[in-house]
N, CA and C of each residue as an Amber inpcrd file, in Angstrom:
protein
   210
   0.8350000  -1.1760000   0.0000000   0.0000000   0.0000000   0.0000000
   0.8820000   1.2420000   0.0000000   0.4770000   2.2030000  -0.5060000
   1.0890000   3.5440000  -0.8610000   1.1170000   4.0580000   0.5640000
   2.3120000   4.2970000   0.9870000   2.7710000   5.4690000   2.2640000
   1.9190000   6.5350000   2.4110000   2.4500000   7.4210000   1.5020000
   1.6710000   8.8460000   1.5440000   2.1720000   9.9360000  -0.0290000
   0.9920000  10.1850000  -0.5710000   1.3670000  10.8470000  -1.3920000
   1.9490000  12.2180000  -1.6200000   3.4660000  12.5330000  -2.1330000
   3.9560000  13.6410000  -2.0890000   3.7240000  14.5520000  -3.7510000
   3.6730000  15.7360000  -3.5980000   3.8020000  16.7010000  -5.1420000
   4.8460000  16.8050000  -5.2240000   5.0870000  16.0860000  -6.8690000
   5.9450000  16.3060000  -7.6730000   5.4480000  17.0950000  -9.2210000
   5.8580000  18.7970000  -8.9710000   5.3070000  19.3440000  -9.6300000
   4.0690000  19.5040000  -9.7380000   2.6880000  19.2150000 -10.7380000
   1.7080000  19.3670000 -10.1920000   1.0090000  18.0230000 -10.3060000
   1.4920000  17.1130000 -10.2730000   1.5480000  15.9890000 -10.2900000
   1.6000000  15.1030000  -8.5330000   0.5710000  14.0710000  -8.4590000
   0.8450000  13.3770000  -6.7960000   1.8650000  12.1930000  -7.4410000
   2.6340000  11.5320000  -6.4180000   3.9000000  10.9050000  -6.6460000
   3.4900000  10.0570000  -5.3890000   3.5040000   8.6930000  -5.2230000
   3.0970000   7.5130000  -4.2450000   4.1730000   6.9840000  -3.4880000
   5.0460000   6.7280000  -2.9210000   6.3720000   6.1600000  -2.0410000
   5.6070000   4.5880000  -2.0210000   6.0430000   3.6630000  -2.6410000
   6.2200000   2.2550000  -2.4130000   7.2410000   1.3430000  -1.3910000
   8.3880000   2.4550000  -1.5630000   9.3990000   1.8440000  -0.6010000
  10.1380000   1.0000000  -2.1460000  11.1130000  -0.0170000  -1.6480000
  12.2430000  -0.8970000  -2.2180000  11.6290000  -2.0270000  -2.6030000
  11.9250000  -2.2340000  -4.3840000  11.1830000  -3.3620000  -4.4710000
  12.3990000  -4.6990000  -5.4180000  12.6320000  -5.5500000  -4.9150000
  13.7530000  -6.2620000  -5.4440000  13.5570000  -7.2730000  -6.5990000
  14.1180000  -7.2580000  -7.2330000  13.6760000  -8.1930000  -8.6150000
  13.8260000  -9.4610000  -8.7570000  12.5300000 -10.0270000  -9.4150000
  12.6800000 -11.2600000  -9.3630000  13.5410000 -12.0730000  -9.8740000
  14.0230000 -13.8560000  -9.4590000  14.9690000 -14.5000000 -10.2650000
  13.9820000 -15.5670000 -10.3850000  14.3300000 -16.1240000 -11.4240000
  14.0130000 -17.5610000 -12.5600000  15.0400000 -18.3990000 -12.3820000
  15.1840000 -19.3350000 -11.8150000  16.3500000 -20.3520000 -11.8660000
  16.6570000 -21.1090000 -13.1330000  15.3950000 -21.4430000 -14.1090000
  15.5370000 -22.2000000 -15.2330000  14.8690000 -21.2840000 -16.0680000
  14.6270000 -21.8180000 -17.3910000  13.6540000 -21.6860000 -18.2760000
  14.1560000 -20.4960000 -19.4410000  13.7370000 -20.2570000 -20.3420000
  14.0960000 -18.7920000 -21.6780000  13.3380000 -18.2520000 -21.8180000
  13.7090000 -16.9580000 -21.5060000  12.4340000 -15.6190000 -21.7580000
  12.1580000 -15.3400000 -23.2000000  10.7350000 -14.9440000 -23.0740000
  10.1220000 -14.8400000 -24.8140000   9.6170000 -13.2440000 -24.3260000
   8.2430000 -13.2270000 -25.1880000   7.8370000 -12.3010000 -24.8440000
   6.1140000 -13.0640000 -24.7750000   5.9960000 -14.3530000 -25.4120000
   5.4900000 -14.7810000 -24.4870000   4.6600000 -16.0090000 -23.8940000
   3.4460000 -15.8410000 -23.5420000   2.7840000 -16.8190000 -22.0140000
   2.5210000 -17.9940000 -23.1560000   3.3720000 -19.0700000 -23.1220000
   2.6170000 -20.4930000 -23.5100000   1.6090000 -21.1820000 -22.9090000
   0.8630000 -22.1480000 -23.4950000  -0.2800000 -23.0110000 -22.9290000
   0.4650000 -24.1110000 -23.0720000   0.8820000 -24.8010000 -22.0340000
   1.4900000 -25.9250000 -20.8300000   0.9970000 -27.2410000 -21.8050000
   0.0860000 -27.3100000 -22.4560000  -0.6430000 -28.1520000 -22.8960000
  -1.4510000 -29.0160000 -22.6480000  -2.4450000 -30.0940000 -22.8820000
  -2.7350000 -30.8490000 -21.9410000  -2.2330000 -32.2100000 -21.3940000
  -0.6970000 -32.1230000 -22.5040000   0.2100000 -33.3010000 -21.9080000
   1.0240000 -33.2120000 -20.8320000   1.2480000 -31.7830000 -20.4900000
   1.7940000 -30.8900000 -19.7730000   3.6310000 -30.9280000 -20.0150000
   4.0530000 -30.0590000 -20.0940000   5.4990000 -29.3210000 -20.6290000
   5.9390000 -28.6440000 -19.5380000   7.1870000 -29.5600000 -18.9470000
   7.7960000 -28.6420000 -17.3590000   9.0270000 -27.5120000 -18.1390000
   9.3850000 -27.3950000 -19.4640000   9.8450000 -26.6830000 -20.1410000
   9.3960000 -25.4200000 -20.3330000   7.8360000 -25.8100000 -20.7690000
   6.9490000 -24.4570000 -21.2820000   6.6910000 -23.9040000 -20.3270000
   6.4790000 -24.4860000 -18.9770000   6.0500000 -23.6890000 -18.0710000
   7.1850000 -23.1040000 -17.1990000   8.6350000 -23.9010000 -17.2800000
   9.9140000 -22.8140000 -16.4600000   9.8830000 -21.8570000 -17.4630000
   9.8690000 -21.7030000 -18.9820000   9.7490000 -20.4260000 -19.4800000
   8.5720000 -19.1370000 -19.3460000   7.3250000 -19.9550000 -18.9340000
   6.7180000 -18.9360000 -18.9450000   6.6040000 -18.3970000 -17.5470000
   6.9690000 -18.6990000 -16.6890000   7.6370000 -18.1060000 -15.2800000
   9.1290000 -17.2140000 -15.6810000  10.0060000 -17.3420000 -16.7730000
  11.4690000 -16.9230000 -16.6530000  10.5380000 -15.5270000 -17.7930000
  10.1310000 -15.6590000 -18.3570000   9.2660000 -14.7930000 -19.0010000
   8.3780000 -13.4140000 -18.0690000   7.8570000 -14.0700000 -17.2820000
   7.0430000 -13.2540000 -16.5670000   8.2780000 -12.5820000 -15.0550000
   8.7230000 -13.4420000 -14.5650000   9.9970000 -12.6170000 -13.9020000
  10.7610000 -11.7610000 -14.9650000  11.1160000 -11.7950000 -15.9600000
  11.8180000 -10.7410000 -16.6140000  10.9260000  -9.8900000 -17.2170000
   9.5680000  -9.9060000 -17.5000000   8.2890000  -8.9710000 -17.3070000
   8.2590000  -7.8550000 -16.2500000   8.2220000  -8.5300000 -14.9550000
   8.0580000  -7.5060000 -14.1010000   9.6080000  -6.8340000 -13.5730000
  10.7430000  -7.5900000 -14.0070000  12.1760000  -6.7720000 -13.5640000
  12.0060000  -5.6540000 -14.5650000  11.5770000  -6.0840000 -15.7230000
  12.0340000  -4.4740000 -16.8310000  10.6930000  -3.4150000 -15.8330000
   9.7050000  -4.0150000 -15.5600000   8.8950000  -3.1940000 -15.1180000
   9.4120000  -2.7080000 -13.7070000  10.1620000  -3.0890000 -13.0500000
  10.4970000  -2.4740000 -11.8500000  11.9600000  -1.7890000 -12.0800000
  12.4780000  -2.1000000 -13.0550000  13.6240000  -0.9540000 -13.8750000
  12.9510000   0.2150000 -14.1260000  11.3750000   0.5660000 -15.0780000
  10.9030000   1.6410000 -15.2090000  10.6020000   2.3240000 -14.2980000
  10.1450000   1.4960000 -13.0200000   9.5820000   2.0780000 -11.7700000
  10.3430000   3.1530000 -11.1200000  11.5470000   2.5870000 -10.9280000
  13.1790000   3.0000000 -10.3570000  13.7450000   4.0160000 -10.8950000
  13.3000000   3.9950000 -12.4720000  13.8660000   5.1930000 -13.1500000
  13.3050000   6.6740000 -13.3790000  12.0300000   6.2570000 -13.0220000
  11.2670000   7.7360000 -12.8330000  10.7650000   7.7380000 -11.6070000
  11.5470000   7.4720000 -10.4780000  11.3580000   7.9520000  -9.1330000
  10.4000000   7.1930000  -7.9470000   9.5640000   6.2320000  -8.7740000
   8.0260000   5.6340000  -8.1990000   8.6480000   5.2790000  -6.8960000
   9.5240000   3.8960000  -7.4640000  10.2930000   3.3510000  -6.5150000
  11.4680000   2.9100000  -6.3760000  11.6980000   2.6110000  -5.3500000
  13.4810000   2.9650000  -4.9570000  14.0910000   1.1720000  -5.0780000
């Protein structure tokens, strides 16, 4: 939950606090979400986890870079 909102310019700005990025131990990032199948694929699915952790790291790179969060 958001701390407290400060003005930045005339703009409100939210404090999240520190947010650390995720790791994927296995799998190759795409861009993207496979269906597992119904034979099921422990391949398709470490990628679409190594996929979605490197989803939200670029997204918490943007976060970081315009101030959101630290």
């Amino acid at each position: 939950m958001p701390k407290s909102p400060t003005v930045v310019g005339s703009d409100f700005a939210w404090s999240y606090g520190t947010v650390t990025p995720l790791t994927a131990a296995t799998g190759s990032a795409s861009n993207t979400i496979n269906d597992v199948t119904a034979s099921f694929s422990q391949t398709i699915l470490n990628n679409n986890f190594k996929s979605l952790a490197n989803k939200v790291n670029e997204l918490i790179v943007i976060l970081q870079s315009n101030g959101t969060i630290s």
